[in-house]
ZALUM-479381 format. One record per residue (C-alpha): residue number from 1; residue in one letter; x, y, z. Coordinates in nm, 4 decimals, m for minus. Each point is the difference from the previous one (the first is absolute). Layout:
<sites>
SITE;nr;rest;px;py;pz
SITE;NUM;A;X;Y;Z
...
</sites>
This chain:
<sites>
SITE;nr;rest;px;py;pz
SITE;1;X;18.0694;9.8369;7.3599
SITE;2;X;0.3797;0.0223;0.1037
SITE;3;X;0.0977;m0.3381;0.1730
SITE;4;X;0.2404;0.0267;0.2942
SITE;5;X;0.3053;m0.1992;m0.0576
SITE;6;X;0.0703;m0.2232;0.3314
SITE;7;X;0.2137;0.2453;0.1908
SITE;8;X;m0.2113;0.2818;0.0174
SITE;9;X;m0.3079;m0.2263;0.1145
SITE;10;X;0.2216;m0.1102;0.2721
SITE;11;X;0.1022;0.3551;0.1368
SITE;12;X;m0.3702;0.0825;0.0111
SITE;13;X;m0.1454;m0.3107;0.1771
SITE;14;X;0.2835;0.0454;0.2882
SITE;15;X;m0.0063;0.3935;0.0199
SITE;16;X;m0.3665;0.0226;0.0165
SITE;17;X;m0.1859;m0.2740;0.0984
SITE;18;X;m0.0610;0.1093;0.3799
SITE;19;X;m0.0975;0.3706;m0.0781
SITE;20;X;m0.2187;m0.1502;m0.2667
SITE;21;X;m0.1943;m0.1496;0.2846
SITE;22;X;0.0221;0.2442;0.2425
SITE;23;X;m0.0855;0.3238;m0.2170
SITE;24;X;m0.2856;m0.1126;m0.1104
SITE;25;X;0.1218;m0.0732;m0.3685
SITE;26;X;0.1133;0.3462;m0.0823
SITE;27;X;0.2311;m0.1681;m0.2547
SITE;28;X;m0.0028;0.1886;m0.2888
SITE;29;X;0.1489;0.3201;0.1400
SITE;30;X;0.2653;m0.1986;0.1789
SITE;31;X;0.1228;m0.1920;m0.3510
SITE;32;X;m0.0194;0.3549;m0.1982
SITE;33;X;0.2681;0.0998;0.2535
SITE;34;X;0.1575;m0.3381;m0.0719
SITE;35;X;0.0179;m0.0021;m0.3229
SITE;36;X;0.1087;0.4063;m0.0143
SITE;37;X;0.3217;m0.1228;0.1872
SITE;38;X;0.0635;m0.3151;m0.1135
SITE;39;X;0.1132;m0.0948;0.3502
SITE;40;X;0.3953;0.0800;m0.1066
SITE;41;X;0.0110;m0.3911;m0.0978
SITE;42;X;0.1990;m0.1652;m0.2700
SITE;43;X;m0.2256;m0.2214;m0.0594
SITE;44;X;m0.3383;0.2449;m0.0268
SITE;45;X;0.1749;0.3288;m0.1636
SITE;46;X;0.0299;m0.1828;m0.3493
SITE;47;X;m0.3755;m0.0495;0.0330
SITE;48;X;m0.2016;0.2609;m0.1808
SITE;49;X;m0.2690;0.2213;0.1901
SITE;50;X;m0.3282;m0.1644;0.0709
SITE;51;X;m0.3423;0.1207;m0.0008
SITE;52;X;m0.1733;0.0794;0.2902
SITE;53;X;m0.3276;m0.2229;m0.0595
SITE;54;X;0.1956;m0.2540;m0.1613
SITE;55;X;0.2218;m0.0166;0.3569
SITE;56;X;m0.3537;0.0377;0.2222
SITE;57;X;m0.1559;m0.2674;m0.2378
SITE;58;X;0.2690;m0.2319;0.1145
SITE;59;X;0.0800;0.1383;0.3719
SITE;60;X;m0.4187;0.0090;0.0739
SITE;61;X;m0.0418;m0.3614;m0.1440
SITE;62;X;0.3253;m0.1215;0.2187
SITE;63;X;m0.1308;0.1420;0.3077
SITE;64;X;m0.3972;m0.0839;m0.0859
SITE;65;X;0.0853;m0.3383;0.0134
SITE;66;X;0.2461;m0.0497;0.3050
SITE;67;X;m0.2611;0.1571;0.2261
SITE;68;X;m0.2668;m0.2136;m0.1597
SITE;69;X;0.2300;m0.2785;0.0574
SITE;70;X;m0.2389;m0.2581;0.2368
SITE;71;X;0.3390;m0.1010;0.2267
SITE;72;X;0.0565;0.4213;0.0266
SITE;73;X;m0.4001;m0.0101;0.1136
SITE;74;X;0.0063;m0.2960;0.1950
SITE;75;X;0.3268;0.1977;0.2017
SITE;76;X;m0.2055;0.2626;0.0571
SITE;77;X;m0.3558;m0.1834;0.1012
SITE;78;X;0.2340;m0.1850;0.2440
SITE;79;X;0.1763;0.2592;0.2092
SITE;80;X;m0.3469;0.1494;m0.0132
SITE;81;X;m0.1441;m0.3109;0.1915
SITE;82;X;0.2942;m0.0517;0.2263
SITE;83;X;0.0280;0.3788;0.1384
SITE;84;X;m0.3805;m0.0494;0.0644
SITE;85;X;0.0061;m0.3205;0.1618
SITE;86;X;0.2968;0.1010;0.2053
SITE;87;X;m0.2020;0.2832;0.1821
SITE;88;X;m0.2331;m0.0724;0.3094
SITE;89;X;m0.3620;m0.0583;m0.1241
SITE;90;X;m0.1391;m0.0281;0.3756
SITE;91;X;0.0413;m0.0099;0.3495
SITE;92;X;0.0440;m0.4124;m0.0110
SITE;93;X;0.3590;0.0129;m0.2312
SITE;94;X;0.1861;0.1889;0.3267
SITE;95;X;0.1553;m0.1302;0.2430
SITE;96;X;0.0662;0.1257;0.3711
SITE;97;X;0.1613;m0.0280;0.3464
SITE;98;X;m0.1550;m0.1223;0.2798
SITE;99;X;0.0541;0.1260;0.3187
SITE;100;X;0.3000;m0.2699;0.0472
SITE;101;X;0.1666;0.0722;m0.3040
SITE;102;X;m0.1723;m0.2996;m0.1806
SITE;103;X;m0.0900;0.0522;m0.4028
SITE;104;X;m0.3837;m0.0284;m0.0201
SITE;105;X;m0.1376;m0.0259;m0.3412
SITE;106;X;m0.3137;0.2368;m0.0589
SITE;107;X;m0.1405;m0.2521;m0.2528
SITE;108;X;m0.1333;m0.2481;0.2874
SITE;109;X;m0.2653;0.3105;0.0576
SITE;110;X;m0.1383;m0.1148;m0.3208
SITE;111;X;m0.3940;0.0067;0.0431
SITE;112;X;0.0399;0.2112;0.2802
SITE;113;X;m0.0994;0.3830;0.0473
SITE;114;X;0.2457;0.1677;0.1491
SITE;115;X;m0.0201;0.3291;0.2039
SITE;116;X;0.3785;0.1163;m0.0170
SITE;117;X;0.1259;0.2704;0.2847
SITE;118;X;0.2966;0.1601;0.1215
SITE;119;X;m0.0198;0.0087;0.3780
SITE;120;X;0.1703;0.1758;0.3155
SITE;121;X;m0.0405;m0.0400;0.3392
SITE;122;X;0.0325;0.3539;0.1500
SITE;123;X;m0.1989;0.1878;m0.2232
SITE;124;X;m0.3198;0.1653;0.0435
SITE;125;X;m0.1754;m0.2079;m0.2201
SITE;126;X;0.0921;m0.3361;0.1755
SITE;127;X;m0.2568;m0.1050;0.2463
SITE;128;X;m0.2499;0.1138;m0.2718
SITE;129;X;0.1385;m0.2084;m0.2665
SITE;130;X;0.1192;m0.2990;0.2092
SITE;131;X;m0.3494;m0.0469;0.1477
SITE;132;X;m0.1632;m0.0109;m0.3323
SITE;133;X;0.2042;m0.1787;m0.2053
SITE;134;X;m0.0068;m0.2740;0.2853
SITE;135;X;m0.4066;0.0058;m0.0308
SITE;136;X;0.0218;m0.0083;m0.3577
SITE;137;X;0.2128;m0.3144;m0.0212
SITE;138;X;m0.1793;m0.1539;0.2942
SITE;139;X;m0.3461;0.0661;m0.2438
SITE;140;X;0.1379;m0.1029;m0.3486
SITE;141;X;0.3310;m0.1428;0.0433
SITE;142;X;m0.2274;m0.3617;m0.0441
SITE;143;X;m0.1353;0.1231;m0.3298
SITE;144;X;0.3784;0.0721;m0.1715
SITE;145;X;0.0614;0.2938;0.1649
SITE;146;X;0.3708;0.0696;0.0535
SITE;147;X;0.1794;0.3009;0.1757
SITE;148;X;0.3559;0.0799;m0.0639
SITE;149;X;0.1603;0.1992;0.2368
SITE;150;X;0.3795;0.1950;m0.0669
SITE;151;X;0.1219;0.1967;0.2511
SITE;152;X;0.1725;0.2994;m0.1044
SITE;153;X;0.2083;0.2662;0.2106
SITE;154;X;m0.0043;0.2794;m0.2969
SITE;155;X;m0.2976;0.2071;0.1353
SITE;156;X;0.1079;0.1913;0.3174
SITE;157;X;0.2733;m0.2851;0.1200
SITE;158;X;m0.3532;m0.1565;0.1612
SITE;159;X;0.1094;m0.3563;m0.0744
SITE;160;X;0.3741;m0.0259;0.1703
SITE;161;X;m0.0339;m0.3263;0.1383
SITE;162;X;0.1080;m0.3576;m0.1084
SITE;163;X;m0.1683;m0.2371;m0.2104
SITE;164;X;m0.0606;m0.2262;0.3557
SITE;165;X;m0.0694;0.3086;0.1751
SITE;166;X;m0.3309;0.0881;m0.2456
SITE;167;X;m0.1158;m0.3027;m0.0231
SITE;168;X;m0.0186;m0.0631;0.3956
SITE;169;X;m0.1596;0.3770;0.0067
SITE;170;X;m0.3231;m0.1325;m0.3033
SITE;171;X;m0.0195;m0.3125;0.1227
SITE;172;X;0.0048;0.0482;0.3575
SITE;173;X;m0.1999;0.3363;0.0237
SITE;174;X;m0.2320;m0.0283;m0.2965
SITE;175;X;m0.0100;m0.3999;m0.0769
SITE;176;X;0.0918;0.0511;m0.3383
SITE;177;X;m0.0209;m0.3583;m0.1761
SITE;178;X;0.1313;0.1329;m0.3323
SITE;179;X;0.3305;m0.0175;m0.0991
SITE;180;X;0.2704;0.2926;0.0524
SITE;181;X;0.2804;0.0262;m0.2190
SITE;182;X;0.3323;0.1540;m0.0206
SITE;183;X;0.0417;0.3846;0.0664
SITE;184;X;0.0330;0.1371;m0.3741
SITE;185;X;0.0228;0.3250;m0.1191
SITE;186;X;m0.3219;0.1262;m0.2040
SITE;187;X;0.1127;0.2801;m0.1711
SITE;188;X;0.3492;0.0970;m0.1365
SITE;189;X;0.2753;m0.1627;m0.2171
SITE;190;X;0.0103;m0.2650;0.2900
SITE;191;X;m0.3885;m0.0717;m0.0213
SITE;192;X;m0.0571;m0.3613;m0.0203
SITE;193;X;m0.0874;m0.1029;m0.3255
SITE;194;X;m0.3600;m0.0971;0.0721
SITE;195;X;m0.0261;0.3264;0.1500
SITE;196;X;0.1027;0.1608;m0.3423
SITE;197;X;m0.2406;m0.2299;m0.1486
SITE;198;X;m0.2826;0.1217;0.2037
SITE;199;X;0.0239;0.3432;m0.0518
SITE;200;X;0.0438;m0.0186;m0.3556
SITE;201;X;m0.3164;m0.2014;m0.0420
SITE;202;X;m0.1980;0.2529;0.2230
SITE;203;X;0.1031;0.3712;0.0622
SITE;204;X;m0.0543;0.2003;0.2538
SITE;205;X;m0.1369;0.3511;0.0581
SITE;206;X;0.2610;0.2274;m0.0573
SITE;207;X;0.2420;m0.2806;m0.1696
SITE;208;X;0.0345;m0.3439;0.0113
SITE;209;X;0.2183;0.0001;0.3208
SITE;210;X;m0.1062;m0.1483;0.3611
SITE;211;X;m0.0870;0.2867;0.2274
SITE;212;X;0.0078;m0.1550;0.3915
SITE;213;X;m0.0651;m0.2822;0.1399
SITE;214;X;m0.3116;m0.2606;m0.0241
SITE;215;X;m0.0383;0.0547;m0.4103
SITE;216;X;m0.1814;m0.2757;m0.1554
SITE;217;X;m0.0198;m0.1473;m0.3088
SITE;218;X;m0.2720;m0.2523;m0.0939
SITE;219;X;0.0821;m0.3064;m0.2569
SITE;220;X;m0.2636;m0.2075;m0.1480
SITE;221;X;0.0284;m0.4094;m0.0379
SITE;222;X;0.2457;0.0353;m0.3061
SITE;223;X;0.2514;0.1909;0.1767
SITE;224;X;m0.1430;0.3750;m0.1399
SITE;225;X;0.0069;0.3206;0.1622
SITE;226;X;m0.3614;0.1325;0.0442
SITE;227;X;m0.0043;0.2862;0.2408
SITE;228;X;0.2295;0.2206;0.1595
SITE;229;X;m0.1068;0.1229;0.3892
SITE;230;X;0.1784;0.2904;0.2177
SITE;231;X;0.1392;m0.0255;0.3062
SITE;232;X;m0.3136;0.1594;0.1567
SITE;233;X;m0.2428;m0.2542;m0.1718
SITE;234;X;m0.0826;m0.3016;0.2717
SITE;235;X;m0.0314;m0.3558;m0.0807
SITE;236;X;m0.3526;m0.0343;0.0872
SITE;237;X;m0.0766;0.2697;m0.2629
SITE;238;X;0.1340;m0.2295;m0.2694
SITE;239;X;m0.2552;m0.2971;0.0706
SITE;240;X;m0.1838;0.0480;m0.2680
SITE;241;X;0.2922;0.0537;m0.2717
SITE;242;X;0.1229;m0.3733;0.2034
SITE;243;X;m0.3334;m0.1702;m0.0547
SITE;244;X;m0.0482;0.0576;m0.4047
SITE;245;X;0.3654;m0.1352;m0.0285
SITE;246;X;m0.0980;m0.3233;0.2108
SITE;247;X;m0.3127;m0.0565;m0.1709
SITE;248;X;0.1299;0.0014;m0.3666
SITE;249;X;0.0902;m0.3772;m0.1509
</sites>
């Protein structure tokens, strides 16, 4: 076997070692055209021509063992870990506006099922919705039930009002005990982010995006999106759905 005199090894670990990673160790072709040219250097053109297994023998052994290298796995395991641990896992690692403006951390509804709804106050679907969710609180809201209300003015401008404004109008007409938050957008580049969460965890019919007012999304105890209801579906049709989710441990 023809050994490499110092320069030449040099040249070839600094010219090659990224594509030898990123190609998928198609080395050998890469050092025939290497060693065809001779790279126009003083220091390689006095070398004589080399094989081409004797320059994959040494090129696939190089790169074998830098990506079996434990601190090039260990790189990899860990950005692997961090990119997943950096993404929402459930509804409890957002946090939200309140209707003042105040941060409130989902992550104190731990425990809690949670019936999540954008809300309006001038839509068809209000009285409807209002009444019911307002019964269904008033029924389960002393076995962990939770309803989170956003109001949203991206469905037929039926929500134009100010955060004081809707609260007077679901506390005053419908005695809604449950807190309202800050208007968000649902859908959109401007969607809040638990919004984005949502829908990516449960599509819709026709796409993943909200379609009016009153949609619903049911999370279990851990903060996981179960169902998915339309606009048309009313609260007191969910019972059931609310029920399992209160009875498991």
């Amino acid at each position: 076997m023809y050994k490499l005199d110092l320069p030449l090894r040099t040249v070839l670990m600094f010219s090659f070692s990224t594509r030898l990673i990123r190609r998928s160790f198609c080395v050998s072709k890469q050092f025939s055209i290497l060693s065809q040219t001779h790279l126009q250097s003083p220091h390689i053109s006095s070398v004589p021509s080399i094989s081409q297994p004797v320059a994959a023998s040494f090129l696939n052994s190089w790169s074998c063992q830098s990506i079996k290298d434990p601190a090039f796995l260990n790189l990899r395991s860990d950005h692997t870990m961090a990119t997943q641990s950096s993404a929402p896992q459930s509804v409890h690692d957002f946090t939200v506006k309140d209707a003042r403006g105040n941060d409130v951390d989902l992550s104190q509804y731990k425990g809690k099922v949670l019936l999540i709804v954008n809300v309006a106050s001038q839509c068809g679907l209000t009285n409807k919705n209002y009444t019911e969710l307002t019964k269904l609180y008033e029924q389960y809201k002393d076995q962990g039930l939770e309803i989170l209300a956003f109001p949203c003015n991206q469905f037929g401008s039926q929500e134009p009002g100010t955060n004081e404004e809707i609260q007077q109008f679901a506390c005053t007409r419908f005695k809604a005990e449950y807190p309202i938050f800050d208007k968000v957008d649902v859908n959109g580049s401007n969607a809040a982010p638990l919004y984005k969460f949502l829908k990516s965890s449960k599509g819709g019919l026709f796409g993943d995006s909200i379609k009016w007012n009153f949609s619903k999304f049911l999370v279990d105890k851990e903060g996981h999106v179960v169902d998915r209801y339309a606009p048309t579906t009313s609260p007191l049709s969910i019972e059931e759905d609310v029920k399992k989710l209160l009875e498991k441990a």
